[in-house]
C-alpha positions as CSV (number, residue, x, y, z in Angstrom):
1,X,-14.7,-21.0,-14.6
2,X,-14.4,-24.4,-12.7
3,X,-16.5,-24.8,-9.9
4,X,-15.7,-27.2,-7.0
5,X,-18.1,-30.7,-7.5
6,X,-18.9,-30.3,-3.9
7,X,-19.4,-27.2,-1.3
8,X,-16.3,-26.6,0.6
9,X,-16.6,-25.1,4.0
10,X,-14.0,-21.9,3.7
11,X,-12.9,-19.7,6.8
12,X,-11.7,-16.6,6.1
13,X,-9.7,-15.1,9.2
14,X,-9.4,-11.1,8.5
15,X,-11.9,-9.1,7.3
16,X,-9.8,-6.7,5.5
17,X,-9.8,-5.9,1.4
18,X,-7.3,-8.9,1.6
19,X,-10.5,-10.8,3.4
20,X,-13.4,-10.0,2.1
21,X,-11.6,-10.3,-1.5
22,X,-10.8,-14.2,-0.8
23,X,-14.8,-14.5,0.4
24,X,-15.6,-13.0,-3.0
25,X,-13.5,-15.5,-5.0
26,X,-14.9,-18.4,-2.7
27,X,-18.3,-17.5,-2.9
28,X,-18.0,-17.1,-6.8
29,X,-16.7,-20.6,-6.9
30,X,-19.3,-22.4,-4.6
31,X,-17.9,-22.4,-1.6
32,X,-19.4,-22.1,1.9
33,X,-17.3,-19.3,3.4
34,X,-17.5,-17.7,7.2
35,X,-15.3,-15.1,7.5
36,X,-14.2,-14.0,11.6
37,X,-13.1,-9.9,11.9
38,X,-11.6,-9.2,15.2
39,X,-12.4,-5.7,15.6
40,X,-16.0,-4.2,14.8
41,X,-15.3,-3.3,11.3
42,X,-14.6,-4.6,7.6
43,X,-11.7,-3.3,5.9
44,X,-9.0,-3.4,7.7
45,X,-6.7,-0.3,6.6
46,X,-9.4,0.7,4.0
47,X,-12.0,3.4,6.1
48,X,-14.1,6.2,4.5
49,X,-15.4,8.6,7.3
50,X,-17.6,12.0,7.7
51,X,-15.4,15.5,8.8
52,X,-18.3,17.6,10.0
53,X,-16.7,21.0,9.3
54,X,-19.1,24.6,8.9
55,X,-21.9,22.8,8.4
56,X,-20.5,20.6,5.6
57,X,-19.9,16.8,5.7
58,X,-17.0,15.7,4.0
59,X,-16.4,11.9,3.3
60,X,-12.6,11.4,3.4
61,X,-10.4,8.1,3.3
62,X,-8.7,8.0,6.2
63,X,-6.1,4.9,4.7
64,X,-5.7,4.4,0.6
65,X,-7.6,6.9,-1.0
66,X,-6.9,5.6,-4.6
67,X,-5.4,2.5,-6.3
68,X,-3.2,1.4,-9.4
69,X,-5.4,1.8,-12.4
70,X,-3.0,-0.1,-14.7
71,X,-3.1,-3.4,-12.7
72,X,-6.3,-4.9,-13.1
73,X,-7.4,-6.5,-9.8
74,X,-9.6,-3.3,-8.1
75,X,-10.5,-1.9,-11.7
76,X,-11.9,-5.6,-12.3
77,X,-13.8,-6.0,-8.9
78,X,-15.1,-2.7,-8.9
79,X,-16.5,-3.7,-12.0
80,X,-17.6,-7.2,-11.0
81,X,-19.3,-5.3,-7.8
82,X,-20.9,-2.7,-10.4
83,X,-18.9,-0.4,-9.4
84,X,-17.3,0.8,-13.0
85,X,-20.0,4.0,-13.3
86,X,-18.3,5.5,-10.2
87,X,-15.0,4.7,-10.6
88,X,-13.0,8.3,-10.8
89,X,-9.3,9.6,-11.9
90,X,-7.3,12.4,-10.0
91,X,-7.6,15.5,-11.4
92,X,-3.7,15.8,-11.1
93,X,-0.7,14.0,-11.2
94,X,1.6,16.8,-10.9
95,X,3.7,16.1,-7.3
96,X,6.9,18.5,-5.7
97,X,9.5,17.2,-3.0
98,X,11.2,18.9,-0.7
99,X,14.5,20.2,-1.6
100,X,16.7,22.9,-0.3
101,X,13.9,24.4,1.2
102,X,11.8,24.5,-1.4
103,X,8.9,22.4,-3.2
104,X,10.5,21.1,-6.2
105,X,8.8,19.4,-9.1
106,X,9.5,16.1,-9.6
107,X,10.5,14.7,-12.9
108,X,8.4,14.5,-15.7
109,X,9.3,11.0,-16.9
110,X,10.3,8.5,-14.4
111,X,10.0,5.4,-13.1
112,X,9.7,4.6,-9.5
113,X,11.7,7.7,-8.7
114,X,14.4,7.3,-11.3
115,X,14.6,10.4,-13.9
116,X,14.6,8.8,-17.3
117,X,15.5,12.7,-19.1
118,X,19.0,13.6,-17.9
119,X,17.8,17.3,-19.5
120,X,14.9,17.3,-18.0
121,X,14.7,21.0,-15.7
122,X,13.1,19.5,-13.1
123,X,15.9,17.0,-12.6
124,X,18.6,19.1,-12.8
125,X,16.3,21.0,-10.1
126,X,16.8,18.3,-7.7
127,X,20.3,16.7,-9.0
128,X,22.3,19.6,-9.9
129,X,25.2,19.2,-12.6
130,X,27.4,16.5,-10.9
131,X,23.7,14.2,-10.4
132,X,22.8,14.8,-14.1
133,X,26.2,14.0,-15.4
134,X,26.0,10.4,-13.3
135,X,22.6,9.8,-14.9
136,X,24.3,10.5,-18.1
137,X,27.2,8.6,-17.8
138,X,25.0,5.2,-17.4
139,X,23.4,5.9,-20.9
140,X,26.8,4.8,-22.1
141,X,27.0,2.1,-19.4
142,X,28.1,-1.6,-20.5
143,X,28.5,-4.0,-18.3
144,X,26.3,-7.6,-16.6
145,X,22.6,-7.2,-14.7
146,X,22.3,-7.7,-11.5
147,X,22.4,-11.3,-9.7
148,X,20.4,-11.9,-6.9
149,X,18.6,-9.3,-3.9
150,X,19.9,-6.1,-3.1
151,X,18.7,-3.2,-1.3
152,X,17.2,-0.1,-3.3
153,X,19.2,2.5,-2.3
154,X,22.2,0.4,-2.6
155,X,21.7,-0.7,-6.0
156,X,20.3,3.0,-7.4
157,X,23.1,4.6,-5.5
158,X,26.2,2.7,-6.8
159,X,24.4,3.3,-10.8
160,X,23.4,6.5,-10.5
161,X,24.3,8.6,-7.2
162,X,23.0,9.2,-4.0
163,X,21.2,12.6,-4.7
164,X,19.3,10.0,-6.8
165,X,18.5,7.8,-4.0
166,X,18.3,10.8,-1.3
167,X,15.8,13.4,-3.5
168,X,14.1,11.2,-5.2
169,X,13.9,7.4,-4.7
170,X,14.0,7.5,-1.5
171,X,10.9,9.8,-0.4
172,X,8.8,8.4,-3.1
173,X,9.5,4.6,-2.6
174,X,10.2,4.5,0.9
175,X,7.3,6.6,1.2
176,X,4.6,4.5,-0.4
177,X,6.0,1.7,1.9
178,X,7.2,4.2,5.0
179,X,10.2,2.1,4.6
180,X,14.2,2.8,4.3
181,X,15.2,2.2,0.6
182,X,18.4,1.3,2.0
183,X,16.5,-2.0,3.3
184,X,14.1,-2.3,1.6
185,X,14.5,-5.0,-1.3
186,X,14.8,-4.2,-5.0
187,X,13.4,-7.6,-6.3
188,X,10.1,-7.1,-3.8
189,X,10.0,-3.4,-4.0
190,X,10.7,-2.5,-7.0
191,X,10.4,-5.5,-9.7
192,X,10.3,-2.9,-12.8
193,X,13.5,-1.7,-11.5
194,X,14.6,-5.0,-11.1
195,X,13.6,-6.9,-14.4
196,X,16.0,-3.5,-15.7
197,X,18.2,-4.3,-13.6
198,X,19.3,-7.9,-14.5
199,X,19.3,-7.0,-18.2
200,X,22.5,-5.1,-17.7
201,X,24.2,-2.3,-19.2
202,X,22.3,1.1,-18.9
203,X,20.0,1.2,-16.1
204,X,18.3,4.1,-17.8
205,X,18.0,2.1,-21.2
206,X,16.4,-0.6,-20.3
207,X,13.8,1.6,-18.0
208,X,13.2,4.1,-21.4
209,X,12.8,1.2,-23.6
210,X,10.3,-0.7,-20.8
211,X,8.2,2.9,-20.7
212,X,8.1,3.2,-24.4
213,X,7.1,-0.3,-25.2
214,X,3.9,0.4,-22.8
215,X,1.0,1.9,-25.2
216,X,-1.4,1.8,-22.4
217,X,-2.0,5.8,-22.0
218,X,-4.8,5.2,-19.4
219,X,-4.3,7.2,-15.9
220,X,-1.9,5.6,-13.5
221,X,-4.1,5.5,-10.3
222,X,-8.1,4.9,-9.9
223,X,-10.7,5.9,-7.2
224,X,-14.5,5.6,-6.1
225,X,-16.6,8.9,-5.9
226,X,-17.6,8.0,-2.0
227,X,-14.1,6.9,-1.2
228,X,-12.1,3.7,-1.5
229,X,-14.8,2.3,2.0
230,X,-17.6,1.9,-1.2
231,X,-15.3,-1.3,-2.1
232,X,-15.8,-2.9,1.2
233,X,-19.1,-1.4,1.9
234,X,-20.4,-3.1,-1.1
235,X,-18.1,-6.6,-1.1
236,X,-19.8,-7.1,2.7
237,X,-23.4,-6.2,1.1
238,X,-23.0,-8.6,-1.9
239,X,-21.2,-11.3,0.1
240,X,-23.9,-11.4,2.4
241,X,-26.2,-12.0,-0.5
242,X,-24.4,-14.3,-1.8
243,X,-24.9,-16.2,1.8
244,X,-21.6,-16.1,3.2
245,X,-21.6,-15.7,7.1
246,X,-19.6,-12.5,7.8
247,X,-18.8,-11.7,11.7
248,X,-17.7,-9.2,13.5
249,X,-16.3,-8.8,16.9
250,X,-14.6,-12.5,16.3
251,X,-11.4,-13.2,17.4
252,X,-9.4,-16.2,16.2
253,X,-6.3,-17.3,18.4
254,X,-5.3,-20.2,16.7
255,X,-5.6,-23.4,13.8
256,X,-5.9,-27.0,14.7
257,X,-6.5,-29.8,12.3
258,X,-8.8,-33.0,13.3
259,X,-10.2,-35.7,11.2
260,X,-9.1,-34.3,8.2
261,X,-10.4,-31.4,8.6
262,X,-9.1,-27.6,9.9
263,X,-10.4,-26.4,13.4
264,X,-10.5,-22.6,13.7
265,X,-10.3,-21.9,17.9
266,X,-11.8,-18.6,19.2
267,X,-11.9,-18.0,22.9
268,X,-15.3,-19.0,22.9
269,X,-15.9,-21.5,20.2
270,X,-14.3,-23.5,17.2
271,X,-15.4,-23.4,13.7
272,X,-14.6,-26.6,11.7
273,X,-13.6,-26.1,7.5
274,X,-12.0,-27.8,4.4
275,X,-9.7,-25.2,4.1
276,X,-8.6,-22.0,5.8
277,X,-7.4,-18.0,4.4
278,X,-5.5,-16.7,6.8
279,X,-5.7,-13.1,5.7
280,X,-4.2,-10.6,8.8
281,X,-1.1,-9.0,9.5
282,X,2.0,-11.7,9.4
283,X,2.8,-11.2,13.2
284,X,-0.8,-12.2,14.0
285,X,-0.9,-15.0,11.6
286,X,2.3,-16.3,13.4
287,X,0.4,-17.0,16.6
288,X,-2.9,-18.4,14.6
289,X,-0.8,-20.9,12.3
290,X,1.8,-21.8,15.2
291,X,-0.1,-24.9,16.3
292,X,0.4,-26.7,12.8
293,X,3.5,-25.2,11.0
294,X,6.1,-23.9,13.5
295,X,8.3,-22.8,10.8
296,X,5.9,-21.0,8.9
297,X,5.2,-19.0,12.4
298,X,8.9,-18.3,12.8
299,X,9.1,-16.8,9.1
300,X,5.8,-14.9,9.6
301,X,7.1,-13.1,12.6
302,X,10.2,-12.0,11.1
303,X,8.6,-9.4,8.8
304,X,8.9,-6.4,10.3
305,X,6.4,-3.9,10.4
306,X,6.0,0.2,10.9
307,X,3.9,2.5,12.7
308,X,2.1,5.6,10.3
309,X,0.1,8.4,11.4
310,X,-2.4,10.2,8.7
311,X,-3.5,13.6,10.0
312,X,-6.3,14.9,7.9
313,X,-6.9,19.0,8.0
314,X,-9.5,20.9,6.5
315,X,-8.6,24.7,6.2
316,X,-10.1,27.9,4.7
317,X,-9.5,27.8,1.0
318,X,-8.3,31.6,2.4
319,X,-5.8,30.5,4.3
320,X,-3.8,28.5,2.3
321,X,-0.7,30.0,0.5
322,X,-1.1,29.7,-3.3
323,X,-2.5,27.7,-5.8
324,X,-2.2,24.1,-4.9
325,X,-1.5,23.1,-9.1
326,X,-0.6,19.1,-8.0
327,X,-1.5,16.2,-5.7
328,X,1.0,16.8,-3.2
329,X,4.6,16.8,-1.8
330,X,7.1,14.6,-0.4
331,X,10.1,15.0,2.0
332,X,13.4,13.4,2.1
333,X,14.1,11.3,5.5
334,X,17.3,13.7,6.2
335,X,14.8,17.0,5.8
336,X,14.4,17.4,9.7
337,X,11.2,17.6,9.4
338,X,8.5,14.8,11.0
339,X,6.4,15.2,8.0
340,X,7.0,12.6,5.3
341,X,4.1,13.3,2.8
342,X,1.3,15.8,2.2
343,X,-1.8,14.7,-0.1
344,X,-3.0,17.9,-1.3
345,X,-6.9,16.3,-1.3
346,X,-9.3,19.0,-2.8
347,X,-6.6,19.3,-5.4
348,X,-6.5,15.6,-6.1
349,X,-9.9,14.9,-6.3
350,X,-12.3,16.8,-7.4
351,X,-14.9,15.3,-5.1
352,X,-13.6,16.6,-2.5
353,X,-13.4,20.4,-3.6
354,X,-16.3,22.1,-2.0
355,X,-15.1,25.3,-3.3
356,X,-14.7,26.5,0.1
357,X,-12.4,24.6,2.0
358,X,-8.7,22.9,1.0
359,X,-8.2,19.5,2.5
360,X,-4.3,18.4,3.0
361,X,-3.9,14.7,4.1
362,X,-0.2,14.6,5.9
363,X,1.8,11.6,6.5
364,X,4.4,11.1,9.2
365,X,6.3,7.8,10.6
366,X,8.5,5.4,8.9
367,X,10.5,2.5,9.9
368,X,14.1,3.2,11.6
369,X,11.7,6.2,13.5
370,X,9.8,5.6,16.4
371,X,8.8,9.2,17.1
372,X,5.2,8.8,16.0
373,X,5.3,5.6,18.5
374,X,6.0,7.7,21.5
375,X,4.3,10.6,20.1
376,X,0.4,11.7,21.3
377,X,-2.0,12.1,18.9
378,X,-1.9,15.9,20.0
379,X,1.8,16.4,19.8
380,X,2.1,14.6,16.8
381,X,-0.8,17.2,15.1
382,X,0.8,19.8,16.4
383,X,4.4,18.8,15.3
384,X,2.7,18.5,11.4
385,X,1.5,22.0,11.9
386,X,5.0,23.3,12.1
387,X,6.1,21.4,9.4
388,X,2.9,22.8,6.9
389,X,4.1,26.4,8.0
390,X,7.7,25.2,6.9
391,X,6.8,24.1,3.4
392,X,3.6,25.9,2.5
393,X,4.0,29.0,4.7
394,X,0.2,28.2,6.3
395,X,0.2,29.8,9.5
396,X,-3.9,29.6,10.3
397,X,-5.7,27.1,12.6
398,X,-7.5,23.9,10.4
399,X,-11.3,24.4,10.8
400,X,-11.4,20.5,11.0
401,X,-8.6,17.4,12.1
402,X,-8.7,13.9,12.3
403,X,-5.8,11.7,13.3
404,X,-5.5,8.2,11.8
405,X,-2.8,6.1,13.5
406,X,-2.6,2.8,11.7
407,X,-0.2,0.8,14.4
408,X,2.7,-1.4,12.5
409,X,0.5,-2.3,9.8
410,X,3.0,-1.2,7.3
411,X,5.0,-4.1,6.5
412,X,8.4,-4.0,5.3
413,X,10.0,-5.8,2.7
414,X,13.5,-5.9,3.0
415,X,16.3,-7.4,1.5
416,X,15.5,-11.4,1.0
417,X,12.0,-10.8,1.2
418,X,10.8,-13.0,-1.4
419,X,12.7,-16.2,-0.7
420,X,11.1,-16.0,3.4
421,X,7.8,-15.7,1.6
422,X,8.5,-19.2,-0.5
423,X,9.8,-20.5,2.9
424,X,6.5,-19.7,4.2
425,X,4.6,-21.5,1.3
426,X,6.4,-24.0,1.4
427,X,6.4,-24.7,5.4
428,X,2.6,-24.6,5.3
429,X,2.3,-26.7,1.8
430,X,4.0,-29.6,4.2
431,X,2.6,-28.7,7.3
432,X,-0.5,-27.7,6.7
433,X,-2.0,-28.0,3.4
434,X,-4.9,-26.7,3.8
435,X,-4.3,-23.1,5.2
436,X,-3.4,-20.8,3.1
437,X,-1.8,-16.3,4.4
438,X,-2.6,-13.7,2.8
439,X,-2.4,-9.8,2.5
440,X,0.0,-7.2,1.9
441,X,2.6,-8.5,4.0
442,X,3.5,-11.0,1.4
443,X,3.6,-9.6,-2.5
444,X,2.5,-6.5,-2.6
445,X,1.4,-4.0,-0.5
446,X,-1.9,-1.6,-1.6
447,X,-5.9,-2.3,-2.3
448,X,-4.5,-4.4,-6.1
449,X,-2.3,-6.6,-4.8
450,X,-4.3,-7.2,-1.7
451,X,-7.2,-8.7,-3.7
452,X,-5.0,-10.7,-5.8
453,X,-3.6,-12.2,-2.8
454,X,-6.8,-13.2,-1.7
455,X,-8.0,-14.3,-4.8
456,X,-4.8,-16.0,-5.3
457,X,-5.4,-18.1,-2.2
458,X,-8.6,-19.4,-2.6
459,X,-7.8,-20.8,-6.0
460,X,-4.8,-22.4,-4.3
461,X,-6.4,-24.4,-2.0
462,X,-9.0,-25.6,-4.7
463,X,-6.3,-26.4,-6.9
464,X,-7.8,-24.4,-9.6
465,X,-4.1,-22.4,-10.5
């Protein structure tokens, strides 16, 4: 690994997984690195807290509770951190959507929502015979790949149906990004869809032959023992070992440049580096990088974002309506319901199976909805009550509730998301060379592509990739 000749003075601005990752990679290549966290707390959308409930303590995730186990980025840290012994797998991957009033298995074999068995039960389930017979009429499909962006649900719809899009695409995709699929791009959304996309001819095909031509039989997603806050936990414990200055309670409201060198202004001092990671959300990085790249701050605040509230309830194992065999459930956006996921915890992970209690971790908000906006925390519990009793038939009180309400930090990647994300490379590489953005607003959304974005950025501006 090359190492710079000469320390560099790095800031990092954002103290997030995004963050603390670029502080990692700096610090592991010589750098001097001060990293400034608004708010009182590392990790940014990554939090592991305590439910008190009969006496027990419970450490739940309140954000991400796991992480793709097949991309390498958190597998590798963890293991860099020495993390590796206490890395754990779900205990199922078994997940139901809500159909027809019903919990409804999802397919088998799929990819990104897409049913890859036309018999399969389970899809015909959800599809019915007309869905099935569209699934098996692009088997036989011939015809040229896709040129250019499109949305999701446009592109899925026109080649296979809209129960397609409606039952299955669209809660799980739009769900892990609480986005619209009928917005949301297909290039930045869904690149596995996409790369089968442009080949042409059978959608289907080219997804079957992608999934058999992967060997790798390891489990999809990945998590710590003492939840996904043991990642930033121990980055801010090593960092600090390793010397870099990490603060808290630190503000940044904008980026200067003087004497060749970057000028990082909080409203009660400035901080002077070689270079600069700009690592929050893209609407706050518009106002931090304004100064020097104008451009860059007009692209940056045109990526929408979404609200999403996370209510966590412990019940009585007693209380809850049959066995729980699966991680959870998901529910189409034309359901009526405000619920738009429900994590069926003690299920998923065994370490969170006391044997006594059965912890649900429910979802609500997406974009196009501002309900959980103008909702209270109260009303919106209360609201995801109702909706439990609709699709598991509980009717008791939780013994324990917290309410997460992560404010629009869900950024939205919609159609011509990648080429505004080159624009705003490419603004800063003129206009500021030496700041670099990261985080999930950009290339990828979850704790992976997070750290490879931060990663990514420090190597940039030490012109190491």
């Amino acid at each position: 690994m090359s190492v710079p000749p000469v320390p560099v003075r790095i800031v990092v601005v954002g103290g997030g997984v995004t963050g603390l990752a670029a502080a990692w990679e700096a610090t592991g290549l010589g750098a001097q690195v001060t990293l400034l966290e608004a708010s009182d707390r590392f990790g940014g959308l990554v939090r592991t807290t305590e439910i008190h409930v009969d006496g027990d303590v419970l450490r739940i995730d309140e954000g991400a509770d796991a992480f793709l186990a097949r991309v390498p980025d958190a597998v590798d840290l963890c293991h860099e951190l020495g993390l590796g012994e206490e890395l754990v797998s779900p205990a199922s991957g078994r997940a139901f959507v809500w159909v027809d009033g019903d919990l409804r298995p999802l397919p088998g074999r799929h990819t990104l929502g897409v049913p890859l068995d036309p018999e399969d039960p389970a899809t015909r389930a959800l599809l019915g015979e007309s869905g099935v017979q569209q699934l098996r009429d692009d088997l036989g499909r011939i015809g040229p790949g896709l040129d250019g962006d499109t949305s999701i649900g446009a592109f899925v719809g026109d080649r296979l149906g809209r129960p397609v899009v409606d039952r299955i695409v669209g809660p799980l995709v739009g769900g892990i990004s609480a986005g619209d699929v009928d917005r949301l791009s297909l290039e930045s959304v869904a690149p596995q869809l996409a790369e089968a996309a442009r080949r042409g001819d059978s959608l289907l095909g080219a997804l079957r032959r992608a999934a058999g031509a992967s060997s790798d039989d390891r489990p999809v997603f990945a998590g710590l023992r003492d939840g996904t806050g043991r990642l930033v936990d121990t980055l801010v414990e090593q960092l600090r070992a390793r010397g870099a200055d990490l603060r808290t309670g630190r503000p940044v409201e904008r980026i200067g440049a003087r004497d060749g060198s970057v000028t990082v202004h909080g409203p009660d001092d400035v901080v002077t580096a070689d270079a600069v990671v700009v690592a929050t959300p893209a609407r706050h990085a518009a106002g931090i990088v304004s100064d020097l790249s104008g451009t860059a701050a007009d692209e940056l605040r045109a990526i929408p974002t979404t609200t999403v509230v996370l209510v966590t309830f412990v019940l009585d194992a007693a209380d809850v309506p049959g066995p729980l065999d699966g991680s959870g459930f998901l529910v189409p956006r034309d359901a009526g319901l405000l619920l738009t996921a429900a994590s069926w915890g003690s299920s998923k992970w065994a370490h969170w199976d006391d044997g006594r209690h059965v912890v649900l971790r429910v979802s609500a908000g997406h974009a196009g909805d501002t309900e959980v906006d103008r909702r209270t925390d109260a009303e919106v519990t209360e609201r995801l009550l109702d909706d439990l009793r609709t699709t598991m038939g509980i009717s008791a009180p939780p013994r324990a509730t917290r309410v997460s309400r992560w404010t629009d930090a869900f950024p939205q990647y919609e159609v011509g998301h990648a080429q505004r994300v080159l624009r705003i490379d490419e603004a800063l590489g003129r206009d500021a060379p030496g700041v670099r953005v990261a985080g999930m607003c950009y290339r990828g959304v979850g704790i992976p592509a997070s750290i490879r974005s931060g990663r990514t950025a420090v190597r940039s501006l030490l012109r190491l990739d």
